[in-house]
C-alpha positions in Angstrom: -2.4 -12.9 2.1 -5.5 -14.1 -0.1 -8.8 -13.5 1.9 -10.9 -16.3 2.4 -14.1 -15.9 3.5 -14.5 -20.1 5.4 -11.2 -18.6 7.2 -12.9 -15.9 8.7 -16.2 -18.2 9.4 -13.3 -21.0 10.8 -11.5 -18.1 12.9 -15.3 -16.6 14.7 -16.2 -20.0 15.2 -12.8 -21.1 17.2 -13.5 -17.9 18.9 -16.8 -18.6 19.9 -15.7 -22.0 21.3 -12.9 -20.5 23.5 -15.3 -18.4 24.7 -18.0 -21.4 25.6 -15.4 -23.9 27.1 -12.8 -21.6 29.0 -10.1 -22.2 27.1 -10.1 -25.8 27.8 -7.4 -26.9 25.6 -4.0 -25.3 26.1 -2.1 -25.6 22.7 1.2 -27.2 22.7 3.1 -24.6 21.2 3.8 -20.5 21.3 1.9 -19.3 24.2 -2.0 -19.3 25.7 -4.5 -16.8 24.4 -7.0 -15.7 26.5 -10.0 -13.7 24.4 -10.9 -10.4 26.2 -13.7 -8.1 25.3 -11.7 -4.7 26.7 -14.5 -1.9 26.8 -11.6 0.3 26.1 -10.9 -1.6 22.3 -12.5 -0.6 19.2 -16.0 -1.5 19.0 -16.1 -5.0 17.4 -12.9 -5.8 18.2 -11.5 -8.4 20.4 -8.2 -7.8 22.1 -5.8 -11.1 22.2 -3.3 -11.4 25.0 -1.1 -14.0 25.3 0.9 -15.4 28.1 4.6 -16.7 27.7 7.1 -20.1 29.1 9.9 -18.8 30.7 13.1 -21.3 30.2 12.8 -24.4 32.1 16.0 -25.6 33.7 18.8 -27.5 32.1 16.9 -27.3 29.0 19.2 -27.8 25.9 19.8 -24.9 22.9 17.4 -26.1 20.2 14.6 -26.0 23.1 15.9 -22.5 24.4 15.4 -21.2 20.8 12.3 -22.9 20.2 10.9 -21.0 23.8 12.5 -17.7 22.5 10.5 -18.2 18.9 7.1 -18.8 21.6 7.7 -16.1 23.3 7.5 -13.6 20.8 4.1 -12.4 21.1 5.0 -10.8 24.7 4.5 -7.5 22.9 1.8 -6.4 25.8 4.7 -6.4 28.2 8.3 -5.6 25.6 8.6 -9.6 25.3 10.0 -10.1 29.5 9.2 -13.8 28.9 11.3 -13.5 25.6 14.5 -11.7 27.3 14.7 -14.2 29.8 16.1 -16.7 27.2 18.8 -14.3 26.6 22.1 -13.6 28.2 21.5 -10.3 30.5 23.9 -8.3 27.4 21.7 -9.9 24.9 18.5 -8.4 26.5 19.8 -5.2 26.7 21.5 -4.6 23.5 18.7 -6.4 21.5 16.3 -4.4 19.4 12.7 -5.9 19.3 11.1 -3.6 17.6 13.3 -3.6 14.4 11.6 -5.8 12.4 8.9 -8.6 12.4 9.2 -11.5 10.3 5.9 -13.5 9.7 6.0 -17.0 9.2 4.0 -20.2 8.3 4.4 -23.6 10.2 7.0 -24.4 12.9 10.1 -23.8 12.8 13.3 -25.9 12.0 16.0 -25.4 14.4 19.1 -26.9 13.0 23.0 -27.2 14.3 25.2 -24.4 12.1 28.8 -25.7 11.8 30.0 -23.2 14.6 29.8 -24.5 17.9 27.3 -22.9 20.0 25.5 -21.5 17.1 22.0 -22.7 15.6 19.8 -21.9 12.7 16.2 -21.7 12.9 14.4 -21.9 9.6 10.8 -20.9 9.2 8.6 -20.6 5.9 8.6 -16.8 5.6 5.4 -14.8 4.5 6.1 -11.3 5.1 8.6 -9.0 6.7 7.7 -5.7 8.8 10.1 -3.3 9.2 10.3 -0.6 11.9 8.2 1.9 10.5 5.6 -0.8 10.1 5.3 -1.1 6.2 4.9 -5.0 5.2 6.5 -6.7 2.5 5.1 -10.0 1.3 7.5 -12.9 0.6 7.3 -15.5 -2.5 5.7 -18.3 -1.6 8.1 -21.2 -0.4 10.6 -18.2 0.7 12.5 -19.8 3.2 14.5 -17.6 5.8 17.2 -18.7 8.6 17.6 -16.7 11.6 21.3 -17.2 13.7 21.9 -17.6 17.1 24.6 -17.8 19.2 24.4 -19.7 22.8 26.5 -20.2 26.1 26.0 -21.1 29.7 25.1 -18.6 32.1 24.9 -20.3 35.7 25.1 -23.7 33.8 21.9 -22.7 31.7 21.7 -22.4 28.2 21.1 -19.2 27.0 21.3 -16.4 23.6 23.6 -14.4 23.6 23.9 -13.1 19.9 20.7 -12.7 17.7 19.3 -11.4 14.8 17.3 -7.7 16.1 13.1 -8.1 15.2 10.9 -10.7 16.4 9.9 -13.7 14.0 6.5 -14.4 15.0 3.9 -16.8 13.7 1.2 -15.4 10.8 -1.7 -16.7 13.1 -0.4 -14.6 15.7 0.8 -11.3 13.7 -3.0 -11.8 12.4 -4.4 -11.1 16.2 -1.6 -8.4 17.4 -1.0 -6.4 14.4 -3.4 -4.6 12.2 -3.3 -2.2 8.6 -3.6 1.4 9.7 -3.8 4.3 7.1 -1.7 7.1 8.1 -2.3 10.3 5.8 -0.1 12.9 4.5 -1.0 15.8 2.2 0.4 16.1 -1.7 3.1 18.7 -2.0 0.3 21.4 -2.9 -1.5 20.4 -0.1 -4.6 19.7 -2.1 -5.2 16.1 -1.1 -4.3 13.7 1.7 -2.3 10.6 0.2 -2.7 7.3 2.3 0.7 5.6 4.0 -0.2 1.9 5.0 1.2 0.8 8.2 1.1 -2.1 10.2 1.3 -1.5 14.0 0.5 -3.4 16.6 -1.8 -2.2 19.7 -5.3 -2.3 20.2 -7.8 0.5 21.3 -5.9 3.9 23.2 -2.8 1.7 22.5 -3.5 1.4 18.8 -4.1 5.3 18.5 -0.5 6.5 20.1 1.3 4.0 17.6 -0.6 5.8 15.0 -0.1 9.2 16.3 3.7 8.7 17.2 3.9 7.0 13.5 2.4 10.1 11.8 4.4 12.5 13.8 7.8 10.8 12.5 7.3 11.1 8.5 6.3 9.2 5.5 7.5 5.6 5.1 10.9 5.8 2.6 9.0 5.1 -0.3 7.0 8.2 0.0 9.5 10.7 1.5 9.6 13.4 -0.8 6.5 13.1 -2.7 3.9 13.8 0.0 3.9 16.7 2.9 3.5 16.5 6.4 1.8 19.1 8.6 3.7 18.7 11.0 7.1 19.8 11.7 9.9 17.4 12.7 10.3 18.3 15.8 6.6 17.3 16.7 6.1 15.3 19.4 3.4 13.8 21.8 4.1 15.4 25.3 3.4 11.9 27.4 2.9 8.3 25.8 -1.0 8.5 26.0 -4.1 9.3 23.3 -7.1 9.0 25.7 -10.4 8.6 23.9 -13.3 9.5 25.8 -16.6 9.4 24.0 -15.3 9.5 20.9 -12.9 12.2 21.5 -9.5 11.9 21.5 -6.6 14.0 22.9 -3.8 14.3 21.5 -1.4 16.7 23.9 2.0 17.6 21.3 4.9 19.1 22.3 3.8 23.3 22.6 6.5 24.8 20.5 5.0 23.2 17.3 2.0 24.7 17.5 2.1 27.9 19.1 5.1 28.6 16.5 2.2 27.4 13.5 0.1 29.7 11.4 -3.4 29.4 11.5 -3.8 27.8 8.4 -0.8 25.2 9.6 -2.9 24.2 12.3 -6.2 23.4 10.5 -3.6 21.4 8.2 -2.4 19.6 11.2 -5.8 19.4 13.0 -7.4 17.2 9.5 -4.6 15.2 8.7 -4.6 13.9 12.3 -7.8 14.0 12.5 -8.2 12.1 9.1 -6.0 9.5 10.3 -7.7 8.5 13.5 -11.3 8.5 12.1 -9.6 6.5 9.2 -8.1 3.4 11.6 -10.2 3.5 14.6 -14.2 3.6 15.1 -14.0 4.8 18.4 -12.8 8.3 17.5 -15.4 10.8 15.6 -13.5 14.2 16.6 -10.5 15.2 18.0 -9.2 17.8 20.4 -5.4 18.9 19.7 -3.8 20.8 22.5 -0.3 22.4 23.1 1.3 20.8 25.8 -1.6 20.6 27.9 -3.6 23.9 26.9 -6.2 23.8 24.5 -5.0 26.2 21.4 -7.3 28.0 18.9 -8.0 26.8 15.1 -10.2 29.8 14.1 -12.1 27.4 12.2 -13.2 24.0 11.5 -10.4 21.8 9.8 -12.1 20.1 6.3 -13.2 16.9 6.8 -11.1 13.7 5.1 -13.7 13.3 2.3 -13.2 16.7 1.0 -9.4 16.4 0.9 -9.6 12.8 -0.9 -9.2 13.6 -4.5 -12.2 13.5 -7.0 -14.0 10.9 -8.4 -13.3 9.9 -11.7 -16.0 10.7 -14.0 -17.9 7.3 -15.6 -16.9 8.8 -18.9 -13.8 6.4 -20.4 -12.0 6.8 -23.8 -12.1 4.3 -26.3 -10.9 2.9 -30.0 -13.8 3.2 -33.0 -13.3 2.7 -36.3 -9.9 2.9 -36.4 -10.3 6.6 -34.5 -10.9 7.5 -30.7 -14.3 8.0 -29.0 -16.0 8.9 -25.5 -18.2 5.7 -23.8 -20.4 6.7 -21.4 -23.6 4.8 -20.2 -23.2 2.1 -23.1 -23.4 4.9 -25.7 -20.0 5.8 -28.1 -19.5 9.3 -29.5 -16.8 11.8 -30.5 -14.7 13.9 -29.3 -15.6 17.1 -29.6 -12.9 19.6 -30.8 -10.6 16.5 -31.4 -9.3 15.9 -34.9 -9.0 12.7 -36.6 -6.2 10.5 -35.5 -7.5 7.2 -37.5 -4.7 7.5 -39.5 -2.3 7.0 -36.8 -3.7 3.4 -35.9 -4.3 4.6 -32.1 -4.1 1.8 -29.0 -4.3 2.0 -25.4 -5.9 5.6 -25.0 -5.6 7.9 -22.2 -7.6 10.7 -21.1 -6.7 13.7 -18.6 -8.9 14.2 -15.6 -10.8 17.2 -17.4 -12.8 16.9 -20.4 -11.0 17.7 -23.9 -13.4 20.8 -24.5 -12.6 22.0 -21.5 -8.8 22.2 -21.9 -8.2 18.2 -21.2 -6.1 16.1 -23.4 -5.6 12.7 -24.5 -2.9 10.3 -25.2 -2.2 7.2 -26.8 0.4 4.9 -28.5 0.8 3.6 -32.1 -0.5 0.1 -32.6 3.5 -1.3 -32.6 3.2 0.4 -29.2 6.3 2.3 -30.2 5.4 5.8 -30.3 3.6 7.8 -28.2 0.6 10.6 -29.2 -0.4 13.3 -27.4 -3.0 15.7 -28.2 -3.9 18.9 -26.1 -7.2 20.5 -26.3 -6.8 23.4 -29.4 -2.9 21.8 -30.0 -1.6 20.1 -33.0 -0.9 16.2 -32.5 2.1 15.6 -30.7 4.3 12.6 -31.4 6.9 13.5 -28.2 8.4 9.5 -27.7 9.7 7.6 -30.5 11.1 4.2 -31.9 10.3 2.2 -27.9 8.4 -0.4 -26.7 6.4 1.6 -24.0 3.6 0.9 -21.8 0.3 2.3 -22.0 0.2 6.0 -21.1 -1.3 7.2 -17.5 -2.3 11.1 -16.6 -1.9 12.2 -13.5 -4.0 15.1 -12.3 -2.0 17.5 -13.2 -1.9 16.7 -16.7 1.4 15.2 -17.0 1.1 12.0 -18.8 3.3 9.1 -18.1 4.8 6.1 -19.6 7.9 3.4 -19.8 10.3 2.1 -21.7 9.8 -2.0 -21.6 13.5 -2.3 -22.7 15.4 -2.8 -19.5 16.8 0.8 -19.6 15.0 2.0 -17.0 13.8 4.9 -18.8 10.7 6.8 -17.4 8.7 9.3 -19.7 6.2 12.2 -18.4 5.2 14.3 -21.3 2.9 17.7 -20.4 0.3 17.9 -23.5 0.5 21.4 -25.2 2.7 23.8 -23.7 3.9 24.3 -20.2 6.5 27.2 -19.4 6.7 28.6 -23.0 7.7 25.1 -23.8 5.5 22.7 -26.4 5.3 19.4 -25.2 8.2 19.1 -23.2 8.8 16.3 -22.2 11.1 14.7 -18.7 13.0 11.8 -19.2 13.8 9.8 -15.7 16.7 7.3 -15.6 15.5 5.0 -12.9 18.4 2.7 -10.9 15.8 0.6 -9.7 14.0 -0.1 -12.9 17.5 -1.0 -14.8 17.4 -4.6 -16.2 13.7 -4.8 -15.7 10.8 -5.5 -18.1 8.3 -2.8 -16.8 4.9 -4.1 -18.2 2.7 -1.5 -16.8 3.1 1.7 -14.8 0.2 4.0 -13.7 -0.3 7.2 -11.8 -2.2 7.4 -8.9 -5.4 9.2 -9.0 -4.0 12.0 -6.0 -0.8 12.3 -8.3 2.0 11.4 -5.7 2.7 7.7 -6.0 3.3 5.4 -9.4 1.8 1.6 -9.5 4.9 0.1 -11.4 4.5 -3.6 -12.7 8.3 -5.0 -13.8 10.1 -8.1 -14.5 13.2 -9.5 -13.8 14.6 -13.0 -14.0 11.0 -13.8 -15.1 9.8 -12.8 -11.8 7.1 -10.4 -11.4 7.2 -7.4 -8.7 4.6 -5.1 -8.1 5.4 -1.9 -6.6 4.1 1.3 -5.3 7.0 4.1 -5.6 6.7 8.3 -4.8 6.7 10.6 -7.8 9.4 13.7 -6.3 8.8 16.7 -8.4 10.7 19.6 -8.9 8.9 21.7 -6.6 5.0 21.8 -4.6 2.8 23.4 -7.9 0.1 21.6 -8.9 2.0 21.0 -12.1 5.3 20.8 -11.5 7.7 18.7 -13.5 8.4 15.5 -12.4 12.2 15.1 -11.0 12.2 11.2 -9.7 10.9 8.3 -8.4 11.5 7.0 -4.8 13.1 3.8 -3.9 9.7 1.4 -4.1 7.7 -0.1 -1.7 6.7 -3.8 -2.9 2.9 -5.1 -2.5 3.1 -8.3 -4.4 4.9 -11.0 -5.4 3.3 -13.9 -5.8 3.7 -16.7 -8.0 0.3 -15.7 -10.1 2.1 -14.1 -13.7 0.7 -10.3 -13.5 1.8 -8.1 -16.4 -0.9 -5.0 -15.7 -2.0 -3.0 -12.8 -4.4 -0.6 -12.5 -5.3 1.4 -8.9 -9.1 1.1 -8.0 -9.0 3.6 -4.9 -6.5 4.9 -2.9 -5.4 2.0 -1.4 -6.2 -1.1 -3.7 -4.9 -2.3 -6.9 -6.3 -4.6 -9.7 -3.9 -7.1 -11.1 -4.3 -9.0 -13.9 -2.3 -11.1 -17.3 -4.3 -11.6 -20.7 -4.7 -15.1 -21.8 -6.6 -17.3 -24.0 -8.0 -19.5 -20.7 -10.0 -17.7 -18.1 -8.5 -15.1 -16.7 -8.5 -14.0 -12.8 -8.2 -10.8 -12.2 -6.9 -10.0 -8.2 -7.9 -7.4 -6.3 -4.9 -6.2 -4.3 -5.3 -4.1 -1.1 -2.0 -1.8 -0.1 -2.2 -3.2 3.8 -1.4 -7.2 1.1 -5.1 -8.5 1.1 -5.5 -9.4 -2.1 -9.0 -11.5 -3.0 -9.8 -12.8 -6.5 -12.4 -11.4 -8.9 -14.8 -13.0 -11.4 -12.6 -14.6 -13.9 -13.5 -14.1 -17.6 -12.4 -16.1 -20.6 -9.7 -14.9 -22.9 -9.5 -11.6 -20.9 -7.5 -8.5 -22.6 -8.2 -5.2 -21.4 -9.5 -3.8 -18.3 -10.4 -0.4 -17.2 -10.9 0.7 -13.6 -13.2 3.1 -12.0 -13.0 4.1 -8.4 -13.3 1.0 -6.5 -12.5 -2.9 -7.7 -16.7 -2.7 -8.2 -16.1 -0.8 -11.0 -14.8 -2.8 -13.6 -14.8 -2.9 -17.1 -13.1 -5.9 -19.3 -12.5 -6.5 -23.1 -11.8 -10.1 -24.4 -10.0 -11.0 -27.3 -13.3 -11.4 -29.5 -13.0 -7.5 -28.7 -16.2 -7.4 -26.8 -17.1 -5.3 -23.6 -17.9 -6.6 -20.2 -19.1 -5.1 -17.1 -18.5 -6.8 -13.6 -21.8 -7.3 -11.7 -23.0 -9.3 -8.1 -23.3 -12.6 -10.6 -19.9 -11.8 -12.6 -19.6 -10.3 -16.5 -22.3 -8.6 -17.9 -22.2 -8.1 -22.0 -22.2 -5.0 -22.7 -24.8 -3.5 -25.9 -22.4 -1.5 -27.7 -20.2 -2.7 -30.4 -16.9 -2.1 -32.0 -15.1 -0.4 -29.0 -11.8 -1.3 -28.1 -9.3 -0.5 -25.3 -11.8 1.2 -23.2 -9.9 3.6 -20.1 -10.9 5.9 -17.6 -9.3 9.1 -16.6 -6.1 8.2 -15.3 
């Protein structure tokens, strides 16, 4: 979903003119929106409620499953419009809530070759599943949805259908919205966004979020992140009041009068965290057992000190044949680093702490074949030979990372130095997922829990976000596998890098001789494009899409500013990267 900013202008403005003339015009199609400004909502936000057609009699089937398709944006009231174009099993047994396809345009409801049976046909964008993560669709994916009719009283009516809702992108954009749910890493040392879509508005948006926390990580983090809360956890009643900016959130007692102290400051931030992260209305949040307030013994930390650091504005680049720190326009050496000019180093990679003070560095050879790694007062190692490979990524805890681009699905972490009594060992993950792909790029994320993969198959691109399971919760733990992934974009634009820019966006990007956009992806699938740049090679990412860097194929340096690229001063640096 490419942001557009005359969409948004378009969308106020139609707004604004419902507003001035009553909702004058009643649209032909789906069902009538009325706007209302619900003191209760989000401040800013305007709640959307739609009203549905029930059947009208002796209609025939295509019309009956055209009226279903309407009605479903009754989510305010479980779709009773909606069921009443069912048979009464069909109501019963049918599972709304399963999924929500997202489509473009109006549907095509065609005659299957099974009497009774249609096939309705609709340009699909996304799908939803019942945890709420989205995945996108390629553009011109087309999707047909089955049903089954008979007469009930002499009326036409479903009576076998696929479960989920398909409901149209204009109105998924009004009752849905991206909410950040946030578990901790397995050490408990960060919080680790989970984008969900749920739909809800207000006190109704904050139990979907809470009820969504309290059941686990979506499937393609389970495993690699931590919840503080216990399985068992639930909300005593259906309701998160929020009364001056305080919500209450009354859980089932057993889970936290069995907690330690220290489980409930866990349990009290990463709620917390979540809330203040997806609704405005809520600054602080009282947690009580049952109905009786319980005691933290202390203030839970704040969100911002449980994101993971900054990276530091220092990157690692090639000079003369040998690698260097860039900071502030200005190249220099690394101290305590030997020279590895006679290696012919590419696509660097630095850890998170500086080389004097017991970081490392990484790189390939310039075949891209080999991989280097060098650990602050350690010989070179050369741990990964004789494979195409992608460009090396550290996560925090000093593991480095890279890929075979051989189809083998062959995943390397190598720990620099010696971990365990063991030099340079190194973990070799034999992904079923990755098998047959061309992976192109593949890069830690900066809390250490999730990998940004960027394959190819049957010269279609995916992008995907997948969990890192390790072998246990220590900060350095050795890696064991990857999750199955989550995918975050697929469209037709040819991507062969990625690179995270925050905790939840991506930068995507393909070199090329023309001018090159780069896209700036956002986990909830937002995506908006960035200043393109002619004969674009290299990027490196700070910690936001802001902070850009680019190379061309002339080999000079770029920074991205309000009016585009900026030339950078300093010459003769290649393959510029920052921690990570």
């Amino acid at each position: 979903m490419m942001r557009s900013s005359a969409s948004k202008i378009f969308g106020l403005l139609t707004i604004l003119l419902l507003i001035l003339t009553g909702c004058a015009s009643i649209p032909t199609g789906g069902g009538v929106g009325k706007v209302d400004t619900n003191p209760s909502a989000d401040a800013g936000s305007i709640n959307f409620k739609y009203t549905q057609q029930p059947p009208v009699p002796n209609a025939d089937q295509k019309t009956i499953v055209l009226g279903f398709l309407d009605a479903a944006n009754g989510i305010a009231d479980n779709f009773q419009v909606a069921r009443e174009y069912l048979t009464p099993a069909a109501a019963l047994s049918w599972k709304s809530a399963q999924r929500t396809l997202v489509y473009q345009g109006e549907p095509s409801i065609v005659a299957a070759s099974s009497s009774g049976e249609f096939n309705a046909q609709v340009k699909a964008q996304s799908s939803v599943d019942v945890d709420g993560v989205l995945t996108p669709f390629r553009s011109g994916t087309v999707e047909s949805l089955k049903f089954g009719l008979v007469k009930v009283n002499g009326q036409w009516r479903i009576n076998s259908l696929p479960d989920g809702i398909a409901l149209a992108s204009e109105f998924f954009a009004d009752l849905f919205k991206s909410y950040s749910l946030y578990f901790y890493d397995p050490g408990f040392n960060y919080v680790v966004p989970d984008v969900r879509w749920l739909s809800g508005k207000g006190d109704s948006a904050a139990i979907g979020i809470v009820k969504a926390l309290l059941k686990g990580p979506a499937n393609y983090l389970k495993g690699a992140v931590a919840s503080a809360f216990p399985d068992s956890t639930q909300l005593q009643a259906d309701t998160v009041p929020i009364e001056n900016s305080v919500a209450t959130v009354d859980l089932t007692a057993k889970s936290l009068l069995d907690a330690s102290p220290t489980a409930r400051l866990q349990m009290q931030a990463q709620l917390l965290t979540t809330l203040q992260g997806g609704l405005n209305s809520v600054t602080s949040l009282r947690m009580r057992a049952g109905q009786d307030p319980i005691d933290l013994g202390s203030d839970p930390q704040s969100g911002n000190k449980l994101k993971p650091p900054s990276v530091a504005s220092r990157q690692i680049g090639v000079s003369n044949n040998d690698l260097v720190y860039l900071e502030n326009s200005q190249a220099g050496p690394i101290a305590g680093l030997e020279s590895v000019a006679a290696l012919h180093p590419s696509y660097p990679a630095q850890s998170y702490k500086h080389f004097a003070e017991g970081g490392s560095v990484a790189f390939l050879d310039a075949t891209q074949s080999s991989l280097y790694t060098v650990a602050q007062g350690q010989q070179i190692a050369q741990p990964i030979v004789n494979q195409k490979l992608t460009p090396p990524s550290f996560a925090p805890s000093n593991w480095v990372w890279t890929a075979a681009e051989d189809g083998s699905g062959n995943v390397y972490a190598v720990y620099p130095g010696a971990q365990g009594g063991k030099p340079n060992p190194v973990v070799t993950l034999n992904v079923d997922w990755l098998k047959g792909r061309t992976v192109t790029s593949f890069r830690v994320s900066r809390d250490g829990t999730r990998a940004l993969v960027v394959s190819v198959v049957n010269k279609q691109v995916q992008v995907q976000i997948a969990g890192i399971l390790r072998q246990d919760v220590a900060a350095e733990s050795a890696p064991r596998d990857l999750a199955s992934p989550s995918t975050v974009y697929v469209d037709g634009s040819l991507v062969n890098q990625g690179y995270w820019a925050g905790e939840s966006s991506v930068v995507l990007f393909a070199s090329g001789k023309a001018d090159v956009t780069p896209i700036d992806v956002e986990l909830s699938g937002d995506s908006v494009e960035l200043p393109a740049l002619p004969a674009l090679q290299r990027l490196s990412v700070g910690n936001t899409p802001s902070e850009l860097f680019a190379q061309n194929s002339k080999g000079v340096l770029f920074q991205a500013s309000a009016n585009g690229w900026t030339e950078l001063p300093v010459k003769g640096i290649r393959d510029p990267a920052f921690a990570g």
